[in-house]
C-alpha positions as CSV (number, residue, x, y, z in Angstrom):
1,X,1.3,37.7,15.1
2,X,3.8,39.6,12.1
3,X,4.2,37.6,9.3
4,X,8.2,36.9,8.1
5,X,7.1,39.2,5.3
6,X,5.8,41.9,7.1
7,X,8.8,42.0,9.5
8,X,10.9,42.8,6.7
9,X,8.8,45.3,4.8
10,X,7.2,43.0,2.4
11,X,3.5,42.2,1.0
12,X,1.6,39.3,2.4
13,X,-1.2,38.3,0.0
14,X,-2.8,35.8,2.9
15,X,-6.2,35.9,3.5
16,X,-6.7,37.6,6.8
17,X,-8.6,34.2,8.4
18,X,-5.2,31.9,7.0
19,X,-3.7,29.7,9.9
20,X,-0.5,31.1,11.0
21,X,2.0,28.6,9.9
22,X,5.7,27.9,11.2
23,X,7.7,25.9,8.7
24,X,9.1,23.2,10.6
25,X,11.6,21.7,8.2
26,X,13.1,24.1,5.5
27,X,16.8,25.1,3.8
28,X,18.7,27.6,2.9
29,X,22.0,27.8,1.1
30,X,24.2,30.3,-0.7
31,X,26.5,28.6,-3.4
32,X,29.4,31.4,-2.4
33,X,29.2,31.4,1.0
34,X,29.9,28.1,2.1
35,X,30.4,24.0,0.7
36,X,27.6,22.5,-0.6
37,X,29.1,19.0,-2.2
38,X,25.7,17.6,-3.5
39,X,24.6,21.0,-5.1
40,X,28.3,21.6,-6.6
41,X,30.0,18.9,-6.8
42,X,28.9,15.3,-7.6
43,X,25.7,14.6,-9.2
44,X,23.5,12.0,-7.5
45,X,21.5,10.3,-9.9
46,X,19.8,8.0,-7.5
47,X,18.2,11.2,-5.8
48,X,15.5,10.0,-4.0
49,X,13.6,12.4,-6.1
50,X,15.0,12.3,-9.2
51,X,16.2,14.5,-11.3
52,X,17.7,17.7,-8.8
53,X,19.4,20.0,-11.2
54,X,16.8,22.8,-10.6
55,X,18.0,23.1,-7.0
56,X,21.3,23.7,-7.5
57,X,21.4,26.9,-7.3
58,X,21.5,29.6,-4.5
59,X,18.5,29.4,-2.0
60,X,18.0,32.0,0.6
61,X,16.2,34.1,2.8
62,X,15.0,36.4,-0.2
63,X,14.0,33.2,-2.5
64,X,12.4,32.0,1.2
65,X,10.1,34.9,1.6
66,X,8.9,35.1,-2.4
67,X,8.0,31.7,-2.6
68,X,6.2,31.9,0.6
69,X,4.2,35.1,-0.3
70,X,0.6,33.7,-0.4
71,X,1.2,32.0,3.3
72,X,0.8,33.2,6.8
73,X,4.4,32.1,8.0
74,X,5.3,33.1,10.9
75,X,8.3,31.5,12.1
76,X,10.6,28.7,10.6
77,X,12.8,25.5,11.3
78,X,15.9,25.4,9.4
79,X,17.4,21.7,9.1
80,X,20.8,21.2,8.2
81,X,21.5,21.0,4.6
82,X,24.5,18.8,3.7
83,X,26.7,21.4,4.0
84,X,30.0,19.9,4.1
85,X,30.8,18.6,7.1
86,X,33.7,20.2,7.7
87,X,31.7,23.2,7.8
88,X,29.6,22.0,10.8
89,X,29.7,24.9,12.7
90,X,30.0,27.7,9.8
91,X,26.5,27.2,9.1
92,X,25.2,27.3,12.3
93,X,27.0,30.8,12.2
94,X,25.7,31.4,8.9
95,X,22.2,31.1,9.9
96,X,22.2,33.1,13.1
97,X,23.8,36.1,10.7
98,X,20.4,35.2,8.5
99,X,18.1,35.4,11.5
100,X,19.9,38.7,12.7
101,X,19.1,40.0,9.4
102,X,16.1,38.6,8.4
103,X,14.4,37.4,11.6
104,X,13.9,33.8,10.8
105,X,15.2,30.9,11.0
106,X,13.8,30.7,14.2
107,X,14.8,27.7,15.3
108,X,18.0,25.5,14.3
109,X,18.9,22.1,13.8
110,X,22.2,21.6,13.2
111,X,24.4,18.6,12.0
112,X,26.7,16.2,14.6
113,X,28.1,12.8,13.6
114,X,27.4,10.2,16.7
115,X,30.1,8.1,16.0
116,X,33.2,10.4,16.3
117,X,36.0,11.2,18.9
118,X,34.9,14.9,18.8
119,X,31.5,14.3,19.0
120,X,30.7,16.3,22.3
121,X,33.0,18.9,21.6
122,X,30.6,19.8,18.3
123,X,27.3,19.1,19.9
124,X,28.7,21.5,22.8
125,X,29.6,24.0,20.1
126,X,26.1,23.8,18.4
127,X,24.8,24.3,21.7
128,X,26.4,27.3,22.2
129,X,24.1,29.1,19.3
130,X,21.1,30.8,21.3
131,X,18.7,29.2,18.0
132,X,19.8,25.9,18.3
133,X,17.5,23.2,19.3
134,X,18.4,19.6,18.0
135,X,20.5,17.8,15.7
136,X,20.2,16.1,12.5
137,X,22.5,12.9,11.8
138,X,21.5,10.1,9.8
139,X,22.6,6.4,11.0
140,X,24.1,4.5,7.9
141,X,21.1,2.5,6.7
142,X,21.2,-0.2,3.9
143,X,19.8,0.0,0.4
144,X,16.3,-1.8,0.9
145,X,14.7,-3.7,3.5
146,X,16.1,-6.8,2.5
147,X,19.6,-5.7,3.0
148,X,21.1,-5.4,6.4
149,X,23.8,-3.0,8.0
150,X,22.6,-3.5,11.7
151,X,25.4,-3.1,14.0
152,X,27.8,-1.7,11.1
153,X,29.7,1.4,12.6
154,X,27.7,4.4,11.9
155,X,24.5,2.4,12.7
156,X,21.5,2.6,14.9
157,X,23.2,-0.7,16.8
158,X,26.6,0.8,16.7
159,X,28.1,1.1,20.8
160,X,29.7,4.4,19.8
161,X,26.8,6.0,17.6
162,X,24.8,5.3,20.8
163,X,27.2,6.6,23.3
164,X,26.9,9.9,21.2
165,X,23.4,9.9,20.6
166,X,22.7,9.7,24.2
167,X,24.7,13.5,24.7
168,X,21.7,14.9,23.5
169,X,20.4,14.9,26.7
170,X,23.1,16.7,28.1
171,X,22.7,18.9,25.8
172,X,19.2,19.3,25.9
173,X,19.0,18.6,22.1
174,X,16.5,16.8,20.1
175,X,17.3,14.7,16.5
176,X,15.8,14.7,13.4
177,X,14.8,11.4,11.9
178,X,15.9,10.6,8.6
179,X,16.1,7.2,7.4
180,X,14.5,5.0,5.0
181,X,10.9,3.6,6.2
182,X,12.5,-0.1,6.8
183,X,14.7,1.4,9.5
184,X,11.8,3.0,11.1
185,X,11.5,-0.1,13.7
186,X,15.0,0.3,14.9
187,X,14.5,3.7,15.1
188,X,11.6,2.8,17.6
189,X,14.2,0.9,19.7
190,X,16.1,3.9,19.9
191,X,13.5,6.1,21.2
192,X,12.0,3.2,23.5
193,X,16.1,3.0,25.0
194,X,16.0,7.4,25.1
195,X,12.4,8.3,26.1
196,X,13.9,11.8,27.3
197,X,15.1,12.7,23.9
198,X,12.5,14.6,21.6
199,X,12.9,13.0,18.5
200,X,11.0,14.4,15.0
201,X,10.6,12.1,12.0
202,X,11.3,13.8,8.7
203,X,8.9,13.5,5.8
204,X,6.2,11.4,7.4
205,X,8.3,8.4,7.2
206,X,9.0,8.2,3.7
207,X,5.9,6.4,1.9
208,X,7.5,5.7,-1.5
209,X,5.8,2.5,-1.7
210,X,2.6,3.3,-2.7
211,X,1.0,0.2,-4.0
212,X,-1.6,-1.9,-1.6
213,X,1.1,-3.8,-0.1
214,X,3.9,-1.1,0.2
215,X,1.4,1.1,2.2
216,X,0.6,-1.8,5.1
217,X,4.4,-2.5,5.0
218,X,5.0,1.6,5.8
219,X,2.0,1.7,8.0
220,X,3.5,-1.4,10.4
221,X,6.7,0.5,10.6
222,X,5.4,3.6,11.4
223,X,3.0,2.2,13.9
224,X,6.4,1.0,15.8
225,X,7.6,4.5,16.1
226,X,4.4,5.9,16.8
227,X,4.3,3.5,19.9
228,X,6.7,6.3,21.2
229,X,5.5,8.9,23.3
230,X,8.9,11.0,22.4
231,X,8.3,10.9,18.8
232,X,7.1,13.4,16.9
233,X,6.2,13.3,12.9
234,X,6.8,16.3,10.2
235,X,4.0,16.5,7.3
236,X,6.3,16.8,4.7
237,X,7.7,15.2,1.8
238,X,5.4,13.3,-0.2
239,X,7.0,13.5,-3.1
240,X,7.8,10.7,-5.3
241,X,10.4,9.6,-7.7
242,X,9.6,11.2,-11.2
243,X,6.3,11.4,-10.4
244,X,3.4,14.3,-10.2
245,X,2.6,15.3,-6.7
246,X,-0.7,13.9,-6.2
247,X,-3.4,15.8,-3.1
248,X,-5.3,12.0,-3.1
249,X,-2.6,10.2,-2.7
250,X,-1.0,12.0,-0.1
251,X,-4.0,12.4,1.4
252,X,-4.4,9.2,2.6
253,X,-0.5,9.5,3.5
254,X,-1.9,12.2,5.8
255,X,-5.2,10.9,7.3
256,X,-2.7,7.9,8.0
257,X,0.1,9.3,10.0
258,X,-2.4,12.0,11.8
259,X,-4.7,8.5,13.0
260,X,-1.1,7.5,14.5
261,X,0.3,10.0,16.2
262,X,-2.9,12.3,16.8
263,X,-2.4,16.0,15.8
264,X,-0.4,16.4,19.0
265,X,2.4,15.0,17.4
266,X,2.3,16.0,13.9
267,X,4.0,19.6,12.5
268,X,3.3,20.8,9.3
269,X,6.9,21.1,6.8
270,X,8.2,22.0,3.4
271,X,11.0,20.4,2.9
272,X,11.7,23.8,0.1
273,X,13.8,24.1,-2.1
274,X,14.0,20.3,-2.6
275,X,10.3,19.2,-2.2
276,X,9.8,22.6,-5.2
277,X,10.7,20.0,-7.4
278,X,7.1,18.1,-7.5
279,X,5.0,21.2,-5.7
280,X,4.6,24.6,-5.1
281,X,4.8,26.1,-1.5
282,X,1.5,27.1,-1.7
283,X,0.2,23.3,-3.0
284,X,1.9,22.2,-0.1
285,X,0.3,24.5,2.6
286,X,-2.8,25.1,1.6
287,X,-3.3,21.1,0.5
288,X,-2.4,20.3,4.1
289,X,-4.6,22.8,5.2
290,X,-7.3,21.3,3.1
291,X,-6.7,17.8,4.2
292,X,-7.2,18.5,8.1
293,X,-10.1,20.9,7.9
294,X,-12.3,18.0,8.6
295,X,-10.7,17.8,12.1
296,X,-11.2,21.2,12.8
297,X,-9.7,24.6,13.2
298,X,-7.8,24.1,16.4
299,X,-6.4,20.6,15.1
300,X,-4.9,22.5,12.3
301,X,-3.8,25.4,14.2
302,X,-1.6,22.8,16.4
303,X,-0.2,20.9,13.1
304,X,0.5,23.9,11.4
305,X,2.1,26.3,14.3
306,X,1.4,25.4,17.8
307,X,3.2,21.7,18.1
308,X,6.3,23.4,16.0
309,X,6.2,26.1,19.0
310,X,6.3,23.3,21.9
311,X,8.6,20.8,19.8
312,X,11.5,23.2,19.1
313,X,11.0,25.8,21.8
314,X,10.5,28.7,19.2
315,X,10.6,32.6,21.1
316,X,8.4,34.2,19.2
């Protein structure tokens, strides 16, 4: 299998016995080319990272393929990333210019609200794209998990964000999971009510509480949506609020989430540009590599390539 760097002319400084690796969760953005209202406009000083000013600047294919040099990728999933929503379908179009061009992405999730009038005629639009495979849309959700928004408009309870969550069967879509890890337990009502739709959960759930108690809190919820045979988990996003990104820590994040779902369910992600604020690509990929050897080479050949391939029905 070509690397992305070798389909476009470029060194790959991989070993030759690296895993082949698909990015399942990445972005792209160019400042000039389309709306990005949390890069250029207001600054969001609650970022759940902290401070973002670093990433607000361009990000694309080229920056993609430097930063992934030392790596064996083979294919990537771009997610959407906030790009205004009024620009919905420009970036899908965006992105199939970059895959003309570049060869990757190689698989798309695009962005749909649930709750609105139009929603099938944008999920039908999306759907049009030949890279296209699911949708991203996050519910409203509340500050912290002893605040409630359930059955709010915009919710996971809401009639009309169900009735339009429910078109991505038609559609043959899946959704990316985004919410904040108290919401993971509705989210598992959601899939239990849709077992037909493929759903991924973005950044392993979110473990920001890392104390003793925080983890068995995170650990119930996620064992909710884990319960779900149409959930799926990206290894991604460990990173935590002005702090160092730490391979024991998020180790046991890992060994956590893989005991869960098994390493049928699990897909190595990046999260880049955004998770380049605590890690390097290369701390990300080769410390997930490091954390599964004990489980084998063909347990980490499905996390980091194989279950992306299945999940989002990547033509290689």
């Amino acid at each position: 299998m070509l690397t992305l760097h070798e389909r476009n002319g470029l060194d790959n400084h991989a070993p030759g016995d690296a895993l082949p690796l698909i990015d399942a969760h990445h972005h792209l953005w160019n400042l000039s080319e389309g709306r990005y209202p949390w890069l250029q406009e207001a600054y969001h000083e609650d970022f759940f990272l902290g401070d973002y000013h670093a990433i607000r600047r361009d990000f694309g294919p080229g920056d993609f393929l430097r930063v992934t040099s030392n790596q064996r990728v083979i294919g990537t999933v771009h997610v959407e990333a906030e790009r205004s929503r009024n620009e919905q379908i420009a970036e899908t179009q965006w992105l199939h210019r970059v895959h003309e061009r570049f060869g990757f992405p190689n698989a798309v999730v695009a962005h749909a609200w649930f709750d609105r009038d139009d929603t099938a005629h944008v999920l039908a639009r999306h759907a049009s794209f030949p890279l296209v495979r699911g949708i991203r849309s996050k519910p409203v959700t509340s500050a912290g998990p002893g605040e409630s928004v359930s059955g709010q408009r915009g919710t996971m309870q809401d009639p009309a964000w169900l009735d339009g969550f429910a078109l991505l069967e038609r559609f043959d879509l899946s959704w990316d999971l985004r919410v904040p890890p108290w919401h993971l337990p509705e989210a598992a009502e959601v899939a239990a009510a849709f077992p037909r739709i493929r759903i991924a959960l973005n950044h392993a759930g979110f473990a920001w509480d890392r104390s003793d108690a925080g983890l068995r809190r995170w650990r119930g919820w996620m064992e909710k949506l884990a319960a779900q045979p149409n959930v799926h988990v990206k290894l991604s996003e460990f990173g935590l609020k002005d702090e160092p990104w730490r391979y024991e820590s998020n180790r046991v994040i890992v060994e956590d989430v893989v005991a869960m779902f098994g390493v049928g369910r699990c897909m190595f992600a990046s999260n880049y540009p955004v998770a380049s604020l605590r890690a390097s690509y290369d701390t990300l990929a080769d410390g997930l590599a490091r954390m599964l050897a004990p489980l084998g080479r063909e347990a980490q050949e499905r996390v980091f390539y194989r279950n992306a391939l299945d999940f989002y029905r990547i033509r290689m």
